[in-house]
C-alpha positions in Angstrom: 6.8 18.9 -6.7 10.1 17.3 -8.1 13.6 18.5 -8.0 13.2 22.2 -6.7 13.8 24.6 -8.9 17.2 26.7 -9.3 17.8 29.1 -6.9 14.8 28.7 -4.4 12.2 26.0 -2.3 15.0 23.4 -1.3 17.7 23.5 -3.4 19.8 26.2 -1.7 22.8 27.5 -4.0 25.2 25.6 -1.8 24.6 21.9 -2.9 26.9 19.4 -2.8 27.7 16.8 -5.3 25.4 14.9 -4.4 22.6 17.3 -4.7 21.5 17.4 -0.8 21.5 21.3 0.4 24.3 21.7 2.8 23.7 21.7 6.9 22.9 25.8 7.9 24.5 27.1 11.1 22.6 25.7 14.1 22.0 22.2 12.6 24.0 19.4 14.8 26.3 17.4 13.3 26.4 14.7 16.2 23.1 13.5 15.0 21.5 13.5 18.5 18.0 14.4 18.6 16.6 17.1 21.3 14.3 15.7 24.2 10.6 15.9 23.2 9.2 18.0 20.6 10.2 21.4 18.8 7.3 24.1 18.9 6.3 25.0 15.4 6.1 28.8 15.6 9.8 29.1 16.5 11.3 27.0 13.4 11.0 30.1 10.6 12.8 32.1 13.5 16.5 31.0 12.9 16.2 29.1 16.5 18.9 26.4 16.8 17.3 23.0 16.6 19.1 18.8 16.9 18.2 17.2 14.4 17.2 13.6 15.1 19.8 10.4 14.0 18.8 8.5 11.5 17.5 5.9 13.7 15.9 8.0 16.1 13.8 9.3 14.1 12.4 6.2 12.4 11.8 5.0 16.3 10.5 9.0 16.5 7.6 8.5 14.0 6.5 4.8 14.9 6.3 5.5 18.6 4.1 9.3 17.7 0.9 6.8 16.4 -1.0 4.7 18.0 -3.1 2.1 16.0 -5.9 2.9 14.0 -9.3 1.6 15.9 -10.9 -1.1 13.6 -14.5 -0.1 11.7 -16.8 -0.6 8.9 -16.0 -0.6 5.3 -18.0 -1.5 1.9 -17.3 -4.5 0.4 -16.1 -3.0 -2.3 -13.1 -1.4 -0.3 -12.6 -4.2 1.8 -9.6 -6.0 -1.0 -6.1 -6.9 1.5 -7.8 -5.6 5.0 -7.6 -7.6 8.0 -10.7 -8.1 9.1 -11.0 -7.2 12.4 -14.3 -9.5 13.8 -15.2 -12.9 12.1 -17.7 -13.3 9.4 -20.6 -15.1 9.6 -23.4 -16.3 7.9 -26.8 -13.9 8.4 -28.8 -17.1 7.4 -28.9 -20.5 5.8 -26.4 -21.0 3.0 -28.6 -21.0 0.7 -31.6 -19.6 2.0 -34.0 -21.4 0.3 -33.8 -25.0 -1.9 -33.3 -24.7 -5.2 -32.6 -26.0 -8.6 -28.9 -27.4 -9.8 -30.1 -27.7 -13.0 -32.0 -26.5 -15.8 -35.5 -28.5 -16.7 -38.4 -29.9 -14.4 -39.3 -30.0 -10.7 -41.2 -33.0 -10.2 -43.1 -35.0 -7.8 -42.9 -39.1 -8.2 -42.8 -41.0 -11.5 -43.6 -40.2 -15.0 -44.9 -39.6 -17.1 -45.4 -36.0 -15.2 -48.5 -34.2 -15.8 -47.7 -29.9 -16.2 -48.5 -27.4 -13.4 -48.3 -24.2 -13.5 -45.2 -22.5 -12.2 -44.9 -21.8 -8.1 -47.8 -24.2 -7.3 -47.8 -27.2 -5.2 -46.8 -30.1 -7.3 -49.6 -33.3 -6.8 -47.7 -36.7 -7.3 -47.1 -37.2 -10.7 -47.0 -33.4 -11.7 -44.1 -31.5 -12.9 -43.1 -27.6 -13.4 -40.4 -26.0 -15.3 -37.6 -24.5 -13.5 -34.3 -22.7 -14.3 -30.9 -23.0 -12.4 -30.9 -21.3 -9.2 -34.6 -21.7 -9.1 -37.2 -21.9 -5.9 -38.0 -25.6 -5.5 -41.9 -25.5 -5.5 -43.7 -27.2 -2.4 -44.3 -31.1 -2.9 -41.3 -31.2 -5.9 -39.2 -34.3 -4.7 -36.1 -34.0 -7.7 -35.3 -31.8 -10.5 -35.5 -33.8 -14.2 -32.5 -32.4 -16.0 -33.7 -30.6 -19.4 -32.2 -33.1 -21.5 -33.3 -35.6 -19.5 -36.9 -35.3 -20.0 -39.1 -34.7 -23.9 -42.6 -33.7 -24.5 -45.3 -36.1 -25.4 -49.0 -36.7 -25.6 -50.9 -39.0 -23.5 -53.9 -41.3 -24.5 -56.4 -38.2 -24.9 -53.6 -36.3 -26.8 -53.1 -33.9 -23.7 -49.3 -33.1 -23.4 -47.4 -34.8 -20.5 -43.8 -35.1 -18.9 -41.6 -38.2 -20.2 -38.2 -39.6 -19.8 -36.5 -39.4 -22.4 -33.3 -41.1 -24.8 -30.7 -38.7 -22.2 -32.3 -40.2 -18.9 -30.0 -42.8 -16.9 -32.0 -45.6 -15.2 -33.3 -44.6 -11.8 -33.7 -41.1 -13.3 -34.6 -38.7 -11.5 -33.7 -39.8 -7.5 -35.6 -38.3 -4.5 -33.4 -34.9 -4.3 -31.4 -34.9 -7.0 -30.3 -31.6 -8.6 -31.6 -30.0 -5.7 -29.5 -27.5 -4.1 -31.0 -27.8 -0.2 -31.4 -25.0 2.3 -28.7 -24.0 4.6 -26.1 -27.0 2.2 -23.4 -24.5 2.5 -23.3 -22.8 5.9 -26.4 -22.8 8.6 -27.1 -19.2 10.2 -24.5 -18.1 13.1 -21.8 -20.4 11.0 -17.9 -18.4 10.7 -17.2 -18.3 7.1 -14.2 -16.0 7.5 -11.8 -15.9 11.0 -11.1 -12.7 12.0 -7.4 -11.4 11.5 -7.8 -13.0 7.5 -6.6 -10.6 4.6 -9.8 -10.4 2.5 -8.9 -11.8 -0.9 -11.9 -11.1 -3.6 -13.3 -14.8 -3.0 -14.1 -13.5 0.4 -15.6 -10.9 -0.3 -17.7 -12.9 -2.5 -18.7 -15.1 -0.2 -19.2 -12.3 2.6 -21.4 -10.8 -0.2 -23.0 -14.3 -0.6 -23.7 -14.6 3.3 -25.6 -11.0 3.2 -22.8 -8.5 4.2 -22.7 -5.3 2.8 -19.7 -4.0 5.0 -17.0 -5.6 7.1 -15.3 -4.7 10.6 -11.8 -4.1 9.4 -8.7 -3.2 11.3 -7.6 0.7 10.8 -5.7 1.7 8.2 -4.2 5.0 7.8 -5.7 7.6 5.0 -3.3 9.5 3.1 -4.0 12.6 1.1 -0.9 14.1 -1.0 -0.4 17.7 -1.4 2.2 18.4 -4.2 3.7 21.8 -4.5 5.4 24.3 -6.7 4.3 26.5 -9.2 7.8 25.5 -11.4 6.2 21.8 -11.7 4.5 21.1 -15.0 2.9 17.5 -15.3 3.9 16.9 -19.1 5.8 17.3 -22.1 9.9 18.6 -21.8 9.8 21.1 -19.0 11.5 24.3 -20.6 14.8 26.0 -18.9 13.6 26.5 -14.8 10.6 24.3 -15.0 10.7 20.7 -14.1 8.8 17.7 -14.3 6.0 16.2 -11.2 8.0 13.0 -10.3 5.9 12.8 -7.6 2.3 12.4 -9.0 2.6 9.6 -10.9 3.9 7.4 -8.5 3.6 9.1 -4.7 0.3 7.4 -4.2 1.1 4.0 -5.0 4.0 3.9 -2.9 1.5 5.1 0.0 -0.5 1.9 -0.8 3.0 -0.3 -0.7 3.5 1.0 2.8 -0.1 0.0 3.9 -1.8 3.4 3.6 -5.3 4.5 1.7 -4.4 7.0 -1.2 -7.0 9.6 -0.4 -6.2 11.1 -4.3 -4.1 14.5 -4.5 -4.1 18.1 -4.2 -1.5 20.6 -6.5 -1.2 24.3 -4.4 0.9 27.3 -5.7 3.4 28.4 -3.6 1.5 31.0 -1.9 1.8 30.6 2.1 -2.2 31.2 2.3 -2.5 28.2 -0.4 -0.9 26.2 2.2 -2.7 26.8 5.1 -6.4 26.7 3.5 -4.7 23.2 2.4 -3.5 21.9 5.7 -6.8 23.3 7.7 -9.4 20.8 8.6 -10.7 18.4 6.6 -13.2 17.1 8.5 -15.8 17.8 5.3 -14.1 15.2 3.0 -15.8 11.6 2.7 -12.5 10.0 3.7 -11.0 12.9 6.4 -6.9 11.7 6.3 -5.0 10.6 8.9 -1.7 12.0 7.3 -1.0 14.5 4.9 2.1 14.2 2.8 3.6 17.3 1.6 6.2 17.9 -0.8 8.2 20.6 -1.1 8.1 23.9 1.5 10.8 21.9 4.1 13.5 24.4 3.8 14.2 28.0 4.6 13.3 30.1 1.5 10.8 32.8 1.5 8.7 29.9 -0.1 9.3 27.4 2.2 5.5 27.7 4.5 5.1 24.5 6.1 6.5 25.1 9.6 4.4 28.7 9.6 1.3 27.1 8.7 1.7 24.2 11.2 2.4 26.1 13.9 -1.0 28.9 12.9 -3.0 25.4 13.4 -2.2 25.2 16.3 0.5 21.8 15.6 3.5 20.7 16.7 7.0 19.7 15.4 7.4 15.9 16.2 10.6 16.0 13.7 12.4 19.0 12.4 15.3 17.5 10.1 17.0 14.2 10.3 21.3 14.0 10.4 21.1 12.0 7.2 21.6 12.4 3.7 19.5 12.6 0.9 16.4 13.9 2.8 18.2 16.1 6.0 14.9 18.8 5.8 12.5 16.3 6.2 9.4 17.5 9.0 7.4 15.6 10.8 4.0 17.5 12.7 1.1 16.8 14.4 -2.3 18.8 14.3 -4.5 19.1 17.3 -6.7 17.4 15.3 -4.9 14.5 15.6 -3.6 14.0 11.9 0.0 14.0 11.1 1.7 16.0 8.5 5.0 14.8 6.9 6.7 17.1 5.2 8.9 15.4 2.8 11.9 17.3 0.7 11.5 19.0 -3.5 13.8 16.9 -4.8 12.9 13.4 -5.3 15.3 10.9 -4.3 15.7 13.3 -0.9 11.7 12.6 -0.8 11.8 9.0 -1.1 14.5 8.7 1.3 12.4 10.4 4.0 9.6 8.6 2.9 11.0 5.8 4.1 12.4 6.9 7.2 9.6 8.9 8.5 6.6 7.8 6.3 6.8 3.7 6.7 7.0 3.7 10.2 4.5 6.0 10.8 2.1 4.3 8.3 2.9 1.1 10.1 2.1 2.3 13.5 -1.2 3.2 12.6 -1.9 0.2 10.2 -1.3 -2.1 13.5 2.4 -3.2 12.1 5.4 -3.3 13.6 8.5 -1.2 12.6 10.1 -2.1 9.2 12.7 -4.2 9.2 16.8 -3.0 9.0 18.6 -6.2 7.5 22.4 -6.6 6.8 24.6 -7.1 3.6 28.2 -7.2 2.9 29.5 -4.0 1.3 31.3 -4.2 -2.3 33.3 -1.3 -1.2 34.7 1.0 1.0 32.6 4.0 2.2 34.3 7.1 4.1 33.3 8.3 7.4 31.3 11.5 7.4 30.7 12.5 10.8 27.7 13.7 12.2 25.7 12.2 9.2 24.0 9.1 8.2 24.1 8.4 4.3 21.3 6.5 2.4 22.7 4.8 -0.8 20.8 3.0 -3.1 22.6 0.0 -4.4 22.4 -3.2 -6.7 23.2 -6.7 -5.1 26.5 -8.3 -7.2 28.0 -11.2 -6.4 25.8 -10.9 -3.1 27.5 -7.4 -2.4 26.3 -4.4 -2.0 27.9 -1.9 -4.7 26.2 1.7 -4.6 24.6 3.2 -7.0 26.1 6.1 -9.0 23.7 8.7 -10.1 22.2 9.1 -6.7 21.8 12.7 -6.4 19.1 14.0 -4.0 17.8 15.6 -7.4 18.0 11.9 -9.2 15.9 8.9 -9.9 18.4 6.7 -12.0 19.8 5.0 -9.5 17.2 4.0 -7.2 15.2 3.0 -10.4 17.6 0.2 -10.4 18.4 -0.9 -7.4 17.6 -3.5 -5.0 17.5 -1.8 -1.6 19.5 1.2 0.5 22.5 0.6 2.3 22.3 2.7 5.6 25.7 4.4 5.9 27.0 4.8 9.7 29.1 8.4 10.2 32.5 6.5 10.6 31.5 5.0 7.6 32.1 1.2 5.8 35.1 -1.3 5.0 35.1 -3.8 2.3 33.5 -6.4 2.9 31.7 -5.4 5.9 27.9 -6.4 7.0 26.6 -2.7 6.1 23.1 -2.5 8.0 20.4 -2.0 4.3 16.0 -2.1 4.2 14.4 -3.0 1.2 12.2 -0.7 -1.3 8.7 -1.2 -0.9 8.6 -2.2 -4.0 11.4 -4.6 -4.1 12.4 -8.1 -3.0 13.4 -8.4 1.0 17.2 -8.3 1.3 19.0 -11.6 1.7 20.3 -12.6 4.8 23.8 -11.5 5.0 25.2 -15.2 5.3 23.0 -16.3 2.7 24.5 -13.4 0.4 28.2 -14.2 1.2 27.8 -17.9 0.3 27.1 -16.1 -3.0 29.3 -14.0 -3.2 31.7 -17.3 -2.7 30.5 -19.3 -5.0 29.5 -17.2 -8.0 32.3 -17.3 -11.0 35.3 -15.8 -11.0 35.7 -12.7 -13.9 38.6 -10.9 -15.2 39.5 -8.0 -12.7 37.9 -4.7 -14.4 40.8 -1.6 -14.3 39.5 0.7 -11.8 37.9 3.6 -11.9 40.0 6.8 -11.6 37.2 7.7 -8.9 37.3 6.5 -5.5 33.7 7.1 -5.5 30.7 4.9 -5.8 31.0 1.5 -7.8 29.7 2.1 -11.2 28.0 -1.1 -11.9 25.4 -0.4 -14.9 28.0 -2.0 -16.7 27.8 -5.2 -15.3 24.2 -5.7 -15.3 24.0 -5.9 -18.9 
C-alpha cells in the first residue's frame, strides 16, 4: 500500500501539512515510553497508551531479538553470508593427476608408440589426452598437442614424434601434469570462518566438494502489502493510488541485511489479515519478520492490532513520538516471529522502517545497532514538544539543509537526499551538530568536523533573497 487513500486506513481527515495524521487523545506528547509491553487485545479499545521516544524505540526493537543461530544453506544462496565454521577441503585439491594441456601422456623418449586410452603406458608408449584429463598409470609428462606430429616408423606403422613446436628437453618428467592434492591436501581451510562469501568462494567451496555452507543467521522477511485502493500500474484514477511499496520494499529489506522472502497483496478484509499473519510454518523459507503496510491506525480498516492480539501476540511497540511514521507497531507472535507494522503512506513507512525495521534486522543478523552520526544544520528548526521530527536533507556546503516536499504522503524529497536529520523536541539552531543516520542506500554521513572544514572552505556565492517561508530550505535549486 502507498499513500492511504482519502478519507480512511491512515490518513485521518485531520493531517497536517506535512501529511502525518495528527496525535488522538490518549497519545503522550512527552515521548516517554510505558514499562514493558502493551497487550494486543486492548489497542482497538480506545485504551490510553505512551508511545515510545524516538530513541527508545530503536533501543526497543534491537534489544526484543536475539541473533539468528547459524545453519546450512546451498551454495547457491550462500552470496555476502558470513560463514559461520571454516571451510575445508573434503579431499585432495585436485583429486586425481591430470592433464594441463591438450595432446599426449607419455612414458620416456620418442618416438612414442600409441596405446589405447586408460591403459598402463610401457616406456616409450604414448596416449591422447585432453585438458583436465586422468593421467594414465606409468605416463611420466604430457607432450603438448603442438608439440608432437604423426609419423611412420620403419615398417610404416604410425608412431609419436617431436615435432617443429617442441623446445629441446621436450617433454620433462611431469610436465603439464596437474598433480594430486597441488592445490589443497584433505583437512586443509580454504575459507576462515567469519569471511563474507564472495562468488570466488563459492567456487572454490564448490571446487572442494561442498554443496552447502554453515552460515550465520540471517533474518527472513516476507512483505504483506495492503489496500484494495492500491493499483500496481498505469495513472491511478481519482481515489486510487499507486504501490510505492512493491517495487522497492524488498530491496531495501536486503540493504538492511534481511532475506526478501517475496510478497503477499491482501484486501482489506480483517479475515484477509489474519489467514495472512497465521502460521507459516508450511512455506520453504518460514519468516522471521513480517512487514506489513498499512492497517496501523484506527479506522474500521485498520486490523493489525486485532489480528495480533487473536494469535495470541504481543505489542512490543504501539506508536513512536516522532514524525513521519507516529503509528508505526511493532508485535511479536508466540511463534516467535515479529510483525512490524509500518504506516500507508510512504515516506511515514520508510521512516519507521528505519527506526524499528534496521535495528531489528540487525539484531537478528548478529549486528550491532545502526549508527546515529552528527552534522551541522543549515538552518534553524523550531521546537515541537513532545515530538521527534525525521527530515530528509541534502549535504550543502557540508550542511544539513532539509528537504522540502517531505510529506508523510511524499517521496521527492527523500529521492534526493543524502541522509535524515533527527530533530530533538526543543528543536535546532544554525549551525548546530544536529544528530542525522544514513539511507541504506546512501553514502555514511561525514563526520561533523570533517563537514565543517567544508563548509569553510568551499566558495563563497552571492547571498540568494530569502524565502518568504521560514520553513524548510528549498535547495533543488542549488543542485543544479
Amino acid at each position: 500500500m502507498t499513500a492511504a487513500p482519502p478519507g480512511g486506513g491512515d490518513a485521518a481527515s485531520d493531517v497536517p501539512e506535512n501529511g502525518e495524521p495528527s496525535e488522538g487523545p490518549g497519545t503522550a506528547e512527552t515521548g516517554t515510553a510505558e514499562a514493558g509491553t502493551v497487550e494486543a487485545g486492548t489497542a482497538d479499545t480506545g485504551h490510553t497508551h505512551l508511545a515510545h521516544s524516538w530513541q527508545e524505540a530503536r533501543q526497543a526493537s534491537f534489544d526484543s531479538a536475539t541473533p539468528i543461530p547459524p545453519g546450512p544453506v546451498p551454495l547457491r544462496t550462500a552470496l555476502g553470508r558470513t560463514l559461520a565454521e571454516d571451510v575445508t577441503a573434503l579431499q585432495d585439491m585436485p583429486h586425481y593427476a591430470s592433464s594441463a594441456m591438450d595432446g599426449w601422456a607419455v612414458n620416456g623418449s620418442g618416438p612414442w608408440i600409441l596405446a589405447e586410452p586408460g591403459h598402463r603406458l610401457a616406456p616409450h608408449q604414448a596416449s591422447p589426452i585432453v585438458t583436465g584429463g586422468l593421467i594414465p598409470p606409468g605416463a611420466k609428462a604430457v607432450l603438448r598437442s603442438e608439440s608432437g606430429a604423426m609419423a611412420t616408423d620403419e615398417e610404416g606403422l604410425p608412431v609419436l614424434v617431436l615435432g617443429g613446436g617442441a623446445r629441446p628437453g621436450e617433454p620433462r618428467n611431469g610436465q603439464h601434469i596437474r598433480k594430486a592434492g597441488e592445490e589443497a591436501a584433505a583437512g586443509d581451510v580454504l575459507i576462515a570462518s567469519g569471511t563474507v562469501l564472495n562468488p570466488a568462494h563459492l567456487a572454490l567451496a564448490a571446487l572442494a566438494g561442498h554443496d552447502s555452507l554453515h552460515v550465520q543467521g540471517k533474518p527472513v522477511v516476507r512483505i504483506l502489502l495492503t489496500g484494495s485502493e492500491v493499483v500496481t500500474s498505469g495513472l491511478p484514477a481519482p481515489g486510487k493510488v499507486r504501490d510505492t511499496f512493491g517495487p522497492q520494499l524488498g530491496a531495501v529489506v536486503e540493504m538492511m541485511g534481511g532475506i526478501s522472502a517475496g510478497q503477499d497483496k491482501i484486501g482489506d478484509s480483517y479475515d484477509e489479515w489474519l489467514a495472512a499473519l497465521e502460521d507459516d510454518a508450511a512455506e520453504e523459507a518460514p519468516a522471521d519478520v513480517v512487514i506489513t503496510t498499512g492497517g496501523t491506525g484506527r479506522s474500521g480498516t485498520d486490523h493489525l492490532r486485532r489480528a495480533v492480539a487473536e494469535l495470541g501476540g504481543r505489542l512490543l511497540i504501539d506508536g513512536i513520538a516522532m514524525r513521519p511514521g507516529h503509528p508505526a507497531v511493532l508485535a511479536e507472535l508466540p511463534d516467535g516471529r515479529f510483525i512490524l507494522g509500518l504506516p500507508g503512506n510512504p515516506l511515514a513507512a520508510m521512516m519507521a522502517l528505519c527506526t524499528v525495521g534496521a535495528p531489528l534486522l540487525a539484531a537478528l543478523g548478529h549486528g550491532s545497532l545502526p549508527p546515529i552520526s552528527e552534522v551541522p544544520c543549515g538552518t534553524m528548526i523550531d521546537a515541537e514538544p513532545g515530538r521527534t521530527r525525521l527530515m530528509p536533507f541534502r549535504l550543502l556546503y557540508g550542511m544539513a539543509s532539509p528537504a522540502q516536499h517531505a510529506g508523510s504522503g511524499m517521496m521527492r524529497g527523500l529521492a534526493a537526499a543524502d541522509g535524515v536529520l533527527v530533530v530533538p523536541p526543543h528543536g535546532i539552531q544554525l549551525g548546530e551538530a544536529a544528530p542525522a543516520f544514513a539511507l541504506p542506500w546512501g553514502a555514511p554521513i561525514p563526520a561533523a568536523g570533517l563537514a565543517a572544514a567544508k563548509a569553510k572552505a568551499a566558495p563563497r556565492k552571492t547571498p540568494r533573497k530569502p524565502a518568504a517561508s521560514d520553513g524548510p530550505v528549498d535547495w533543488s535549486a542549488l543542485l543544479g
